[in-house]
Backbone as XML, in Angstrom:
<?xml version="1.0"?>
<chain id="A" units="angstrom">
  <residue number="1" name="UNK">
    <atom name="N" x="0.848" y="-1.174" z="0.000"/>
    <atom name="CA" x="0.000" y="0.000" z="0.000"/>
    <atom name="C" x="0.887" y="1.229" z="0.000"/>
  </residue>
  <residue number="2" name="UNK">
    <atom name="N" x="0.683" y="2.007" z="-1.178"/>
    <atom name="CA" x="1.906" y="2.875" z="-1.247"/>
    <atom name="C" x="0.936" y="4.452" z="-0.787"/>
  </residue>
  <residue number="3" name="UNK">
    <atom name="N" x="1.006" y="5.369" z="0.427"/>
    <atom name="CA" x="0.450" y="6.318" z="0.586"/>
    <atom name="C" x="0.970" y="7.382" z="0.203"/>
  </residue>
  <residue number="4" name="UNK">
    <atom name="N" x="1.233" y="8.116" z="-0.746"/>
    <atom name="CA" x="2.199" y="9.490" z="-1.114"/>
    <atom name="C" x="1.627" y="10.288" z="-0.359"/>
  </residue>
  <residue number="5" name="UNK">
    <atom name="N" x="1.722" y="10.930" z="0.005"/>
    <atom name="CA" x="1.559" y="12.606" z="0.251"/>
    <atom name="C" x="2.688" y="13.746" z="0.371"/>
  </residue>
  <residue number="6" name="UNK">
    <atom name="N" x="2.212" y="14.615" z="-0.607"/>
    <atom name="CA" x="2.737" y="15.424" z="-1.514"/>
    <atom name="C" x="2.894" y="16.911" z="-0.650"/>
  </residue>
  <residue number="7" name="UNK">
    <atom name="N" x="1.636" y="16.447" z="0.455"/>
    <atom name="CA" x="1.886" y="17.872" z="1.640"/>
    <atom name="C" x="2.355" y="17.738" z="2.850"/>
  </residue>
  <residue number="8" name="UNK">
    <atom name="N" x="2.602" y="16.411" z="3.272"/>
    <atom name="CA" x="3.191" y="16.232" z="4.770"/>
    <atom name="C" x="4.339" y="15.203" z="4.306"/>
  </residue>
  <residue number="9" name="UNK">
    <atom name="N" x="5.369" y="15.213" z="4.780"/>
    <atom name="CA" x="6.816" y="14.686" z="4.556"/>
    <atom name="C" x="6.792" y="13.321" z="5.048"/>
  </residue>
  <residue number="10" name="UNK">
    <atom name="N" x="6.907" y="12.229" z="4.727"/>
    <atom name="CA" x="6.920" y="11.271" z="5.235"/>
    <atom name="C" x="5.838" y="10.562" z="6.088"/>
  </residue>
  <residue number="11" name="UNK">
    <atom name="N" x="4.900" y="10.911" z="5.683"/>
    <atom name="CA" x="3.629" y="11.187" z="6.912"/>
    <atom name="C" x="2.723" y="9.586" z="6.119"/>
  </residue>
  <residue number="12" name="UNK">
    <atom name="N" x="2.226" y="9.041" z="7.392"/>
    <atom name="CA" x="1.316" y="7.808" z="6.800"/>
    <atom name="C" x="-0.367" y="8.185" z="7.054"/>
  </residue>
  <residue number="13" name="UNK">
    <atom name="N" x="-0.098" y="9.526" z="6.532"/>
    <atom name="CA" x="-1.825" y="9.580" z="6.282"/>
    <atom name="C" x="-1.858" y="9.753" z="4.908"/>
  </residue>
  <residue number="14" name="UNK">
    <atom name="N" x="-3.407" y="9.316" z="3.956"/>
    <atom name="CA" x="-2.890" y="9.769" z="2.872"/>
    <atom name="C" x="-3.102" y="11.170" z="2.463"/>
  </residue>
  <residue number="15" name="UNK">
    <atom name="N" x="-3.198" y="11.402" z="1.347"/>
    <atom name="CA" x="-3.389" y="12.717" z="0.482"/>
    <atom name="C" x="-4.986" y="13.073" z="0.928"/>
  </residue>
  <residue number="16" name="UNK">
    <atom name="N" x="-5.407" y="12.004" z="0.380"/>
    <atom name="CA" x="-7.021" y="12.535" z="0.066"/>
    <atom name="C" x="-7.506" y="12.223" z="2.008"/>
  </residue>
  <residue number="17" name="UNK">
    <atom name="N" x="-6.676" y="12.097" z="2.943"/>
    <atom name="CA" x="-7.199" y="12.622" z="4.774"/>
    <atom name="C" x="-6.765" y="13.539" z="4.905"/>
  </residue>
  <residue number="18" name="UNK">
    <atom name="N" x="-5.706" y="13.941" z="4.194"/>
    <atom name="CA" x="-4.894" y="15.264" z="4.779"/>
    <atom name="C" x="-6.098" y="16.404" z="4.109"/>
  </residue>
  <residue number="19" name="UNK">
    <atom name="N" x="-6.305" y="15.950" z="3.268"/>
    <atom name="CA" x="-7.368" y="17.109" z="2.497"/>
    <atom name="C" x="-8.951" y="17.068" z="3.237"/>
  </residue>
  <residue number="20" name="UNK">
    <atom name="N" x="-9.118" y="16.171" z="3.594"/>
    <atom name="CA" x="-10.638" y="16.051" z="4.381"/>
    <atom name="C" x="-9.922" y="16.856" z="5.201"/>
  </residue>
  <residue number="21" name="UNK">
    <atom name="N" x="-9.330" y="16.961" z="6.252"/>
    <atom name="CA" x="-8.859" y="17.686" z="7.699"/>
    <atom name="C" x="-8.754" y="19.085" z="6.920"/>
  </residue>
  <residue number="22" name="UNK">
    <atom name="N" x="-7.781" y="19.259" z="5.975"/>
    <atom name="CA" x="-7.721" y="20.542" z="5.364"/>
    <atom name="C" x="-9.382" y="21.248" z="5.263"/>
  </residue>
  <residue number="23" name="UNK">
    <atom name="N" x="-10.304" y="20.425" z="5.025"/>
    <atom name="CA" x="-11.280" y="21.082" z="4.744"/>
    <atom name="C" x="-12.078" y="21.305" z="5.952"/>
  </residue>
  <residue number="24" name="UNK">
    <atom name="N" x="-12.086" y="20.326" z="7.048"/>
    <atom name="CA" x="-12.805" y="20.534" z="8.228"/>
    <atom name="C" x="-11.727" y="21.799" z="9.152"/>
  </residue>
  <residue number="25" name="UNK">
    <atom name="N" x="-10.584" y="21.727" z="9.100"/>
    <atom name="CA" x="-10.153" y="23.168" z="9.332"/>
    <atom name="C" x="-10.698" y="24.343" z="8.998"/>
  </residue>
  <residue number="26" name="UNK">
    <atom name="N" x="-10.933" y="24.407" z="7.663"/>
    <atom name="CA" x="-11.574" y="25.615" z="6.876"/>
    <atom name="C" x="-12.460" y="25.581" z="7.362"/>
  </residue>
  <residue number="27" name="UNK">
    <atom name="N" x="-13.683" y="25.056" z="7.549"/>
    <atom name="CA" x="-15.042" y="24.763" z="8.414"/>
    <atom name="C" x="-14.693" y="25.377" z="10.086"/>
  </residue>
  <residue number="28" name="UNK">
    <atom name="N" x="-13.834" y="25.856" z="10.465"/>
    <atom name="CA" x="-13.669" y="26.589" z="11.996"/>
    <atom name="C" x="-13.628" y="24.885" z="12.879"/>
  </residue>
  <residue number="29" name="UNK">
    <atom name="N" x="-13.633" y="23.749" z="12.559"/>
    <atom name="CA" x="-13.939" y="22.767" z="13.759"/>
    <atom name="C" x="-13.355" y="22.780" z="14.590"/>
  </residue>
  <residue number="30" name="UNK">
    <atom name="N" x="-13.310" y="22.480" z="15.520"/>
    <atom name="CA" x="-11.755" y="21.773" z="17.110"/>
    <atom name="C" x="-11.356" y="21.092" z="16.414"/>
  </residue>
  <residue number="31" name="UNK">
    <atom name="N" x="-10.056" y="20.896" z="17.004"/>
    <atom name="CA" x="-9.076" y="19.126" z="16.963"/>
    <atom name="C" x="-10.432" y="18.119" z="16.981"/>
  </residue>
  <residue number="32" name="UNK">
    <atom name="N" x="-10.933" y="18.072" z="18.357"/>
    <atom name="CA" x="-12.157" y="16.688" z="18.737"/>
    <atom name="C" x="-12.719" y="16.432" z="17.742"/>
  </residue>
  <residue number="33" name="UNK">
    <atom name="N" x="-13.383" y="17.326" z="17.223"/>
    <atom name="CA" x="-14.529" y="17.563" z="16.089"/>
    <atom name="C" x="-13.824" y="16.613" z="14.868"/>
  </residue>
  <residue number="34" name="UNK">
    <atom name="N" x="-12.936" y="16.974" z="14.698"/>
    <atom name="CA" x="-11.978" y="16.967" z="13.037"/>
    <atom name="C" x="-11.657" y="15.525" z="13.354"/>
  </residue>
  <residue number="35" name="UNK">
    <atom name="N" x="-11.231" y="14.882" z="14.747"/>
    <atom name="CA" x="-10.319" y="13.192" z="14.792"/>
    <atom name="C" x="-11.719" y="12.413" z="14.708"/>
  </residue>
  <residue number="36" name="UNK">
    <atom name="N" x="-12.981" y="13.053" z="15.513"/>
    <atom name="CA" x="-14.205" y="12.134" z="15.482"/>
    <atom name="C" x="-14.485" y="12.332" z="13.950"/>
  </residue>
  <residue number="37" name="UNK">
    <atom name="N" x="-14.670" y="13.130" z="13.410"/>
    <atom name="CA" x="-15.127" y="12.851" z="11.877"/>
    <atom name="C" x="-14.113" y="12.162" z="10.961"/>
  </residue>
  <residue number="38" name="UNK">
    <atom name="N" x="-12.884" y="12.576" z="11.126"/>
    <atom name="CA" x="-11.645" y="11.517" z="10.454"/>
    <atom name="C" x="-11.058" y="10.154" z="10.862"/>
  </residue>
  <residue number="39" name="UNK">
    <atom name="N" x="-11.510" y="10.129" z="11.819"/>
    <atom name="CA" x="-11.174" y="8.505" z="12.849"/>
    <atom name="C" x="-9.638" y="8.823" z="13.073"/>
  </residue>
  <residue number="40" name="UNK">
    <atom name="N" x="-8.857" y="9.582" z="13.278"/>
    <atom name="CA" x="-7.456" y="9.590" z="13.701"/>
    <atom name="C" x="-7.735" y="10.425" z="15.119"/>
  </residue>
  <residue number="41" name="UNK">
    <atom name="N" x="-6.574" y="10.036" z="15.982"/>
    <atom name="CA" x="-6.513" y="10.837" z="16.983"/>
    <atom name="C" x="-6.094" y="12.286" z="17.347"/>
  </residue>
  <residue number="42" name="UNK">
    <atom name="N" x="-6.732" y="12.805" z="18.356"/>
    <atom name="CA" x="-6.811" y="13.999" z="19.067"/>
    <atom name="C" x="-4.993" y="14.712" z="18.757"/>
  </residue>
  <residue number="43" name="UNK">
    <atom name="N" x="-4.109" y="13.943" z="19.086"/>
    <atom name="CA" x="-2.693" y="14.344" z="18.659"/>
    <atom name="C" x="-2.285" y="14.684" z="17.441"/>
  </residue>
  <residue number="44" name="UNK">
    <atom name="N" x="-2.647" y="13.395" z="16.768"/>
    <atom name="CA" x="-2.166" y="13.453" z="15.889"/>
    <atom name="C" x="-3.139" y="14.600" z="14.712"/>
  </residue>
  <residue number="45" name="UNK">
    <atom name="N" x="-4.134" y="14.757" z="14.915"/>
    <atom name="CA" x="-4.968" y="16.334" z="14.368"/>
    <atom name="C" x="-4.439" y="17.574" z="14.871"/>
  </residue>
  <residue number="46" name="UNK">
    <atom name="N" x="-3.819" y="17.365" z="16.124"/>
    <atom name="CA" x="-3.077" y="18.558" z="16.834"/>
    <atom name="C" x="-1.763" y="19.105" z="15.927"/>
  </residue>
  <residue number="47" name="UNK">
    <atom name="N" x="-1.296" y="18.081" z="15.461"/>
    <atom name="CA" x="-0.210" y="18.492" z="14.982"/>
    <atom name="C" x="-0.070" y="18.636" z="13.972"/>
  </residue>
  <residue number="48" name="UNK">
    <atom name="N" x="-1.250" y="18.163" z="12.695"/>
    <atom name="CA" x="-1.403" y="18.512" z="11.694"/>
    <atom name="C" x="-1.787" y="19.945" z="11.604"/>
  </residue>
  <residue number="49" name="UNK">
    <atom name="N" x="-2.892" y="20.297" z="12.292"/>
    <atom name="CA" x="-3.316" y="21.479" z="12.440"/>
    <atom name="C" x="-2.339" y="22.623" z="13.229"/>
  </residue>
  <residue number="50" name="UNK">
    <atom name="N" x="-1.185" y="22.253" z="14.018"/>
    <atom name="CA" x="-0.100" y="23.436" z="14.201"/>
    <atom name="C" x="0.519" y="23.435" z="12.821"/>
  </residue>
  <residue number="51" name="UNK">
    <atom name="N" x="1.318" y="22.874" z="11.856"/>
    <atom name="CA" x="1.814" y="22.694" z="10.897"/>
    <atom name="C" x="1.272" y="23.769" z="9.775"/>
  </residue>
  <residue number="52" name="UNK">
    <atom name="N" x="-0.359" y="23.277" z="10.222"/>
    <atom name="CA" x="-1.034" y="23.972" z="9.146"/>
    <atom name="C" x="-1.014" y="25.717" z="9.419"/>
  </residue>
  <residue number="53" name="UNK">
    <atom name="N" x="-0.999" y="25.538" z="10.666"/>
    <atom name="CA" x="-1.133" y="26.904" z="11.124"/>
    <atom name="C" x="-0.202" y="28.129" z="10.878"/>
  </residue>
  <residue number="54" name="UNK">
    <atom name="N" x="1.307" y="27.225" z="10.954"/>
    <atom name="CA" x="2.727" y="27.524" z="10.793"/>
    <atom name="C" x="2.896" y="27.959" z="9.693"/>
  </residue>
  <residue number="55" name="UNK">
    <atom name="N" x="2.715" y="26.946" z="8.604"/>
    <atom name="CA" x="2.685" y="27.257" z="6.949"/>
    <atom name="C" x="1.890" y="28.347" z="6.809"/>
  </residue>
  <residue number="56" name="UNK">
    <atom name="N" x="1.040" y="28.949" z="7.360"/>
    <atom name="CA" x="0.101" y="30.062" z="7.012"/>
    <atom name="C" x="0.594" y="31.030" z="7.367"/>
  </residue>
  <residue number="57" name="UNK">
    <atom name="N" x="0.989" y="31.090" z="8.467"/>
    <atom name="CA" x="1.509" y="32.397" z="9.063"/>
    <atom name="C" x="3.172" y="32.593" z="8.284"/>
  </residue>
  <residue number="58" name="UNK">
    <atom name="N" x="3.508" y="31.653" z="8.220"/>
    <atom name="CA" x="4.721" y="31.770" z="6.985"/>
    <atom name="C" x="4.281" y="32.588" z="6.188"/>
  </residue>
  <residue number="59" name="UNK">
    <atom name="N" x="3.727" y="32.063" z="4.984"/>
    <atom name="CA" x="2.934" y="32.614" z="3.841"/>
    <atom name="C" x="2.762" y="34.367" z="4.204"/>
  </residue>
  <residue number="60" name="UNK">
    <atom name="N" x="1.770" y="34.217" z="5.380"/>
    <atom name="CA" x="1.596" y="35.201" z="5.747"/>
    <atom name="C" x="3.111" y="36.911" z="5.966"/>
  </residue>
  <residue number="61" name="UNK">
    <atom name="N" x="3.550" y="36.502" z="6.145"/>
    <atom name="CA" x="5.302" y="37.134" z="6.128"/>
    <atom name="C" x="5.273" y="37.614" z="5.193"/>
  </residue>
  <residue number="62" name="UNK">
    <atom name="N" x="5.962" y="36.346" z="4.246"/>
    <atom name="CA" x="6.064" y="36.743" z="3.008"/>
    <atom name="C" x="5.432" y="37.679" z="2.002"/>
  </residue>
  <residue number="63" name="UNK">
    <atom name="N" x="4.303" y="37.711" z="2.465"/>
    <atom name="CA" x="3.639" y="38.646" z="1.181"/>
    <atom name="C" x="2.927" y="39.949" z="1.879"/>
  </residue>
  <residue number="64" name="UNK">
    <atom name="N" x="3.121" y="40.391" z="3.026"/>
    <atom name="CA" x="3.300" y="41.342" z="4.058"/>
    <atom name="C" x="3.863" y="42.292" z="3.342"/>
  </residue>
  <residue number="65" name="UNK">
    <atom name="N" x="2.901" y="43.499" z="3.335"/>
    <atom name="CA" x="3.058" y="45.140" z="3.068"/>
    <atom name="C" x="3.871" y="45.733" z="3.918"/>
  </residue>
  <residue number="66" name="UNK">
    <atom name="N" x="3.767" y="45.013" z="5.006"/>
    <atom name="CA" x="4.083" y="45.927" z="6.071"/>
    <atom name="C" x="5.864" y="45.733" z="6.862"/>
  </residue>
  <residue number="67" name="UNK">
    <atom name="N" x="6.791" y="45.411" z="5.677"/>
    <atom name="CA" x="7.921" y="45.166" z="5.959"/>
    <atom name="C" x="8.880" y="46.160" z="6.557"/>
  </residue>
  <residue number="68" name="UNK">
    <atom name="N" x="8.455" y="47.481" z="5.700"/>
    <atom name="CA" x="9.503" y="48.166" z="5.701"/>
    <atom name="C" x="8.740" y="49.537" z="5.915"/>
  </residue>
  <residue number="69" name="UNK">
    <atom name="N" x="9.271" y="50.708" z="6.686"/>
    <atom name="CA" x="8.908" y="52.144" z="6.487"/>
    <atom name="C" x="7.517" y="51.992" z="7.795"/>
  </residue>
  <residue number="70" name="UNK">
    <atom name="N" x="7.107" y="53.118" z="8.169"/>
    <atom name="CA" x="6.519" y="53.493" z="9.146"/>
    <atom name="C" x="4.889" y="53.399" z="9.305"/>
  </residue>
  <residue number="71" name="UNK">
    <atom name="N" x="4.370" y="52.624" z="9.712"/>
    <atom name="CA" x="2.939" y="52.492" z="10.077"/>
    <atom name="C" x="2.299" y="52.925" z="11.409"/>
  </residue>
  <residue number="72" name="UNK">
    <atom name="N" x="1.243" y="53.652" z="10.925"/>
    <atom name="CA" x="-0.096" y="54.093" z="12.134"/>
    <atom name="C" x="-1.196" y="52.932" z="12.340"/>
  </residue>
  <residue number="73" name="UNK">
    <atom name="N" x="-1.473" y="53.016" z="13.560"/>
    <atom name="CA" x="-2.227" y="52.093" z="13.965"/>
    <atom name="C" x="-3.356" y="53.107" z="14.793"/>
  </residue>
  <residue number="74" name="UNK">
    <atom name="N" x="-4.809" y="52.634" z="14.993"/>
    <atom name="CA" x="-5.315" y="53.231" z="15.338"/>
    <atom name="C" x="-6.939" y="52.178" z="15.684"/>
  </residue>
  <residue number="75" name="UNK">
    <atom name="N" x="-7.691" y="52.595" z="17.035"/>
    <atom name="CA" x="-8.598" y="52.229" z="17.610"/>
    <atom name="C" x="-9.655" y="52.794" z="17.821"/>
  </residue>
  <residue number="76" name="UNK">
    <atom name="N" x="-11.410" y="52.763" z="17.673"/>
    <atom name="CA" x="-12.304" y="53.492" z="18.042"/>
    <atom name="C" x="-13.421" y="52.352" z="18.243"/>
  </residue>
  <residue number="77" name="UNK">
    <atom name="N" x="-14.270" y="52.758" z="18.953"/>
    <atom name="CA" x="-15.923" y="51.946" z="19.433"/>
    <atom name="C" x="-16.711" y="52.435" z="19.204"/>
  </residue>
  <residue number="78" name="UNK">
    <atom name="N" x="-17.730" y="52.012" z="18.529"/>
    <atom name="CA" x="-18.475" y="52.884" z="18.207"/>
    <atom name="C" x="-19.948" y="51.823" z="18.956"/>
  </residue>
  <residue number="79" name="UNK">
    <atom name="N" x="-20.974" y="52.318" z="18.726"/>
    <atom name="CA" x="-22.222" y="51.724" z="19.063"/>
    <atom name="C" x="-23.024" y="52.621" z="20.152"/>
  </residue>
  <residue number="80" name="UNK">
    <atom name="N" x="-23.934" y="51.489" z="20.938"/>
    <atom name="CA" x="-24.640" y="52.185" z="21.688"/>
    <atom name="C" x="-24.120" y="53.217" z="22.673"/>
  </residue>
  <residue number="81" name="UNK">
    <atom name="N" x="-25.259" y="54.144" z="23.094"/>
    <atom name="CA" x="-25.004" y="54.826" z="24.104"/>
    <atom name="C" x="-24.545" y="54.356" z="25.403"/>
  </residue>
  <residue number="82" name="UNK">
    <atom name="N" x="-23.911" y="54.849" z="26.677"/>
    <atom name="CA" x="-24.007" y="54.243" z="27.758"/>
    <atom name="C" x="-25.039" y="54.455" z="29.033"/>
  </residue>
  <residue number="83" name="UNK">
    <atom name="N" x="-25.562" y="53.739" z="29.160"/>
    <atom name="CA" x="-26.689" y="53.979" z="30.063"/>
    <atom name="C" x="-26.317" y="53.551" z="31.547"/>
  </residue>
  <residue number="84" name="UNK">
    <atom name="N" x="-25.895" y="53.259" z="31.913"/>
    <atom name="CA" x="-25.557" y="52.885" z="33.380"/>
    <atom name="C" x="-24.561" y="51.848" z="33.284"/>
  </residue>
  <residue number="85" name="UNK">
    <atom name="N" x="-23.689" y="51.319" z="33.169"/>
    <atom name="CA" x="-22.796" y="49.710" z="33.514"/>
    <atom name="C" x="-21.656" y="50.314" z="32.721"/>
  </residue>
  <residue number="86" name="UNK">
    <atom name="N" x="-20.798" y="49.580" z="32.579"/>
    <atom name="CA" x="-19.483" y="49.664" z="32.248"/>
    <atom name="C" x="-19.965" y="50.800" z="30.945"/>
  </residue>
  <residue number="87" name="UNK">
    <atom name="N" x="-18.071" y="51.335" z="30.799"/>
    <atom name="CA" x="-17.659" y="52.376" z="29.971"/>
    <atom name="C" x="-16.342" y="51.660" z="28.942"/>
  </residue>
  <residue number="88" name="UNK">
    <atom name="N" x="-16.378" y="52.359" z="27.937"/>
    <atom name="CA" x="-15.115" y="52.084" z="26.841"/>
    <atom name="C" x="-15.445" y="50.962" z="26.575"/>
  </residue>
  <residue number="89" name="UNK">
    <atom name="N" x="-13.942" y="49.981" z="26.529"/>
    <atom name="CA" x="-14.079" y="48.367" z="25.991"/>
    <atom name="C" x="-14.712" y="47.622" z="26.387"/>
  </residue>
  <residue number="90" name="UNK">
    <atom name="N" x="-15.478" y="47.577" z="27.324"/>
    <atom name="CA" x="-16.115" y="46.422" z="28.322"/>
    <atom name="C" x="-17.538" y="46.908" z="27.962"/>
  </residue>
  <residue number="91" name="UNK">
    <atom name="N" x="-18.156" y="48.256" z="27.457"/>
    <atom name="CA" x="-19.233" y="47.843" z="27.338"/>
    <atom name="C" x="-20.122" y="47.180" z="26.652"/>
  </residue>
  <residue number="92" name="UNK">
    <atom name="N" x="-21.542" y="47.236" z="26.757"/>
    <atom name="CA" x="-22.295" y="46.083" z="26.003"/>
    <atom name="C" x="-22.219" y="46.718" z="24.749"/>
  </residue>
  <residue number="93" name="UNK">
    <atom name="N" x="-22.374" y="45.880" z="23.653"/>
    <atom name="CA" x="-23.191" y="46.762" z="22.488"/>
    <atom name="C" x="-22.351" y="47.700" z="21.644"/>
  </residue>
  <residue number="94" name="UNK">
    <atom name="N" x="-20.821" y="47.614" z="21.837"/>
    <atom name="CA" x="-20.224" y="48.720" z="21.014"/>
    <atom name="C" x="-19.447" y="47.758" z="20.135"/>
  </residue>
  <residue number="95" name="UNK">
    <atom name="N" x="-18.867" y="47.915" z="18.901"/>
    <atom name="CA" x="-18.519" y="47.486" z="18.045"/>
    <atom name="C" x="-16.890" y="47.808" z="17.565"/>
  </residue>
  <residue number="96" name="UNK">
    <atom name="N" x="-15.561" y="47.198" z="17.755"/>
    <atom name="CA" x="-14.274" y="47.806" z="17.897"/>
    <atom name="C" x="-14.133" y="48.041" z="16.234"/>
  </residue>
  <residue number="97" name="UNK">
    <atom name="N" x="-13.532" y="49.159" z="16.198"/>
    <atom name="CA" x="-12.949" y="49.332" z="14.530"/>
    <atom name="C" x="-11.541" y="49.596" z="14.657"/>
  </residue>
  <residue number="98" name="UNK">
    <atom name="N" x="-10.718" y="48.889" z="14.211"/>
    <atom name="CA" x="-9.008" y="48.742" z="14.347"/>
    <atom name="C" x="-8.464" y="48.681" z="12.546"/>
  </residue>
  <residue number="99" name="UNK">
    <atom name="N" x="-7.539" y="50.130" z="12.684"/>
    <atom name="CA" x="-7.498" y="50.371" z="11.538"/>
    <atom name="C" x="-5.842" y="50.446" z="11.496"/>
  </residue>
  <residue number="100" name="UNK">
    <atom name="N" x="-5.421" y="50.125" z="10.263"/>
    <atom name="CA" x="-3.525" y="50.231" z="10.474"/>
    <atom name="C" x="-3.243" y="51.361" z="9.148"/>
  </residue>
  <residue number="101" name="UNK">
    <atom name="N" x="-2.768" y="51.915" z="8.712"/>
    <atom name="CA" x="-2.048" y="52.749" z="7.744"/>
    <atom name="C" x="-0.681" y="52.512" z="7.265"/>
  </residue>
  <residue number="102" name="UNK">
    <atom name="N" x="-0.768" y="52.665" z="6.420"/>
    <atom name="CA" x="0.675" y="53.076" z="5.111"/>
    <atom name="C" x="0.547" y="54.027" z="4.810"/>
  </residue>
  <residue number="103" name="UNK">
    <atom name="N" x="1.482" y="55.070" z="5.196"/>
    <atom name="CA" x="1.491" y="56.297" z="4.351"/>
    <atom name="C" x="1.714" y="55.944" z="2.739"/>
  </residue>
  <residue number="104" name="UNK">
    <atom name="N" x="0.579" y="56.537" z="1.827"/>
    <atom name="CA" x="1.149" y="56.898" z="0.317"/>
    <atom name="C" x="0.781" y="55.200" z="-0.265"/>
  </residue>
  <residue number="105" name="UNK">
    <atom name="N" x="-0.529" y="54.965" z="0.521"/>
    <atom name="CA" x="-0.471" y="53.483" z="0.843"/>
    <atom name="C" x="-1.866" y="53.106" z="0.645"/>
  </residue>
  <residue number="106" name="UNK">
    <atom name="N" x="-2.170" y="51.576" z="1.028"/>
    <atom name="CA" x="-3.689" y="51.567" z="1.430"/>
    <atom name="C" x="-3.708" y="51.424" z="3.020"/>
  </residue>
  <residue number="107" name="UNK">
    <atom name="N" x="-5.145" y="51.519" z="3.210"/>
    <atom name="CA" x="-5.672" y="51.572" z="4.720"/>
    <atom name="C" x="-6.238" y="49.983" z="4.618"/>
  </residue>
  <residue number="108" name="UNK">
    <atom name="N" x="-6.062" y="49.469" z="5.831"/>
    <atom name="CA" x="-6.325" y="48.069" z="6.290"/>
    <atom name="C" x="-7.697" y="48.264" z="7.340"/>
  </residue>
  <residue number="109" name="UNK">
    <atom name="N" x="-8.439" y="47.980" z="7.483"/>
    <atom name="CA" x="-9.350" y="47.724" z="8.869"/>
    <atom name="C" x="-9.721" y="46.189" z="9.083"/>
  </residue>
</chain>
């Protein structure tokens, strides 16, 4: 039984599990969720899914605007009024808008 897989190195799951998990990732699931629907264990989904996580945030680097030269960052809440109970971040009902800048650039929110 010859299992290739072409995305995990030496790995004895095959192609077409690594891609079911790939897809129940995309779906937001837990680890639990993802080993009960794939029949592999709680670990071993753990560590597929750091891997996966790793490679992304890699990716993520790489193609990052934000390497070089000077960025603004910036915070506001907006929403309901306050009527009695907590103020700023803690209250009910307000909505955070977090915005970053590039000068001469685009705006991110």
């Amino acid at each position: 039984m010859n299992m290739v897989n072409r995305y995990v190195f030496r790995s004895r799951i095959s192609e077409a599990k690594f891609r079911e998990i790939l897809r129940l990732f995309c779906v937001d699931l837990t680890s639990s969720q993802i080993s009960e629907l794939s029949g592999l264990s709680r670990n071993t989904i753990n560590k597929l899914l750091k891997a996966i996580r790793v490679r992304i945030s890699e990716q993520c680097e790489v193609e990052s605007l934000f390497d070089q030269g000077e960025i603004e960052l910036d915070e506001s809440y907006f929403g309901a009024r306050r009527v009695r109970g907590k103020r700023g971040r803690g209250a009910h009902g307000k909505t955070i808008v977090f915005g970053i800048i590039k000068r001469h650039d685009k705006v991110y929110t």
